[in-house]
N, C-alpha and C positions, 0 to 999 in steps of 0.2 A: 497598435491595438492587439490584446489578445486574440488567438483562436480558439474557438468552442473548446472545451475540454470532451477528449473521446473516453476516458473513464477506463484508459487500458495503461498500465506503466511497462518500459521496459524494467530489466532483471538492473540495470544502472539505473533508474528512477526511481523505481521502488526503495532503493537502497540510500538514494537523497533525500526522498520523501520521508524514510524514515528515522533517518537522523535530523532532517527540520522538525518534524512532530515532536520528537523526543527533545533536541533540546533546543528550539527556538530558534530564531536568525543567524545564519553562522555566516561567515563567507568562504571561501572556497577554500581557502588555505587552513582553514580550520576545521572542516569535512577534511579534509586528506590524514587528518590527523586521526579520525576513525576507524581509517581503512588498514584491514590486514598487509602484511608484505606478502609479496611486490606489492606497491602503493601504484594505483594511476599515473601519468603524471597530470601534473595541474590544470595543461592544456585541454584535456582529456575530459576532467571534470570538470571545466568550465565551459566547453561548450555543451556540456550533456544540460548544464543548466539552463542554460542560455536557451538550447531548447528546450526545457521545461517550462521555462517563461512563456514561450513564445505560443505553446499549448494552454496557456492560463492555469498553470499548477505550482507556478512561485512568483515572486514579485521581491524586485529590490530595492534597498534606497540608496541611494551615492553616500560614501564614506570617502571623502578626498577623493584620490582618485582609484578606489576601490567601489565594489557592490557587495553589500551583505543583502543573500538572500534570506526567503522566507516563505512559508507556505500558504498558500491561499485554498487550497483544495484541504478536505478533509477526510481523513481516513473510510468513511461513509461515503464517499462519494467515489469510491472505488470499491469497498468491499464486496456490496452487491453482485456486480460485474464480475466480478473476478470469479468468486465463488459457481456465479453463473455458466463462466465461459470452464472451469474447470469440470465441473459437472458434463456437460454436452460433450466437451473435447475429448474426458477420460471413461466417461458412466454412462455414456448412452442418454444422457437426457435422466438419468434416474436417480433424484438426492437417496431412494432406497437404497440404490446401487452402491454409493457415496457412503453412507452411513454403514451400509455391511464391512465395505471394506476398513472403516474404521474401524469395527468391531472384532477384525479378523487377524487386524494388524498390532489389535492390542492398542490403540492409542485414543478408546476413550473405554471407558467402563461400563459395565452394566450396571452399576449406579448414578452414573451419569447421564446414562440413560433413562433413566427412571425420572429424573429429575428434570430432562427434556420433556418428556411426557406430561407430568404435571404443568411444569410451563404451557405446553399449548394448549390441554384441558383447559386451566385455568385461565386464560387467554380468550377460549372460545364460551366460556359463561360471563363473562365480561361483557362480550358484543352481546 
């Protein structure tokens, strides 16, 4: 039986999770094949999976005597979190904080900002 999903990936899950999203059931020796050099080795990547399973964040089916995994959790069901925990850990608790320093580093626009703005205005005459 799975366990609960804690909604937290390591920096090797994330990286599983996001080559299942992208391209659908793989099994392990075809994940390896993604990976920059030095590659993992296989052992390596298979048990990272194995516990991602075991978290309720992938699910396999027997291919002979192989498993192609797959993902059951969804990008949404991490993003929240994430964002969450980045925020508190780097910003003080403050998406202000968060959003300045975007803006400082150059890596979102003041027209993209603008267009945030409208999104929530528009957002908030909806309710």
């Amino acid at each position: 039986m799975a366990k609960k999903k804690t909604n937290k990936l390591t920096e090797k899950e994330a990286f599983i999770m996001n080559l299942l999203w992208k391209h659908g059931p793989l099994f392990v020796r075809q994940m390896l094949e993604h990976y920059d050099d030095p590659r993992p080795h296989f052992n390596t990547v298979s048990t990272t999976v194995r516990i991602m399973e075991e978290k309720g964040y992938v699910e396999h089916e027997a291919v002979g005597s192989s498993h192609r995994y797959k993902a059951i959790a969804t990008p949404d069901d991490f993003r929240e979190r994430s964002l969450a925990d980045v925020v508190k850990s780097y910003f003080n608790n403050s998406y202000k904080m968060a959003v300045s320093a975007l803006v400082e580093e150059e890596k979102i626009t003041v027209e993209e900002l603008r267009e945030l703005i409208e999104m929530v205005e528009s957002k908030k005459k909806q309710q």
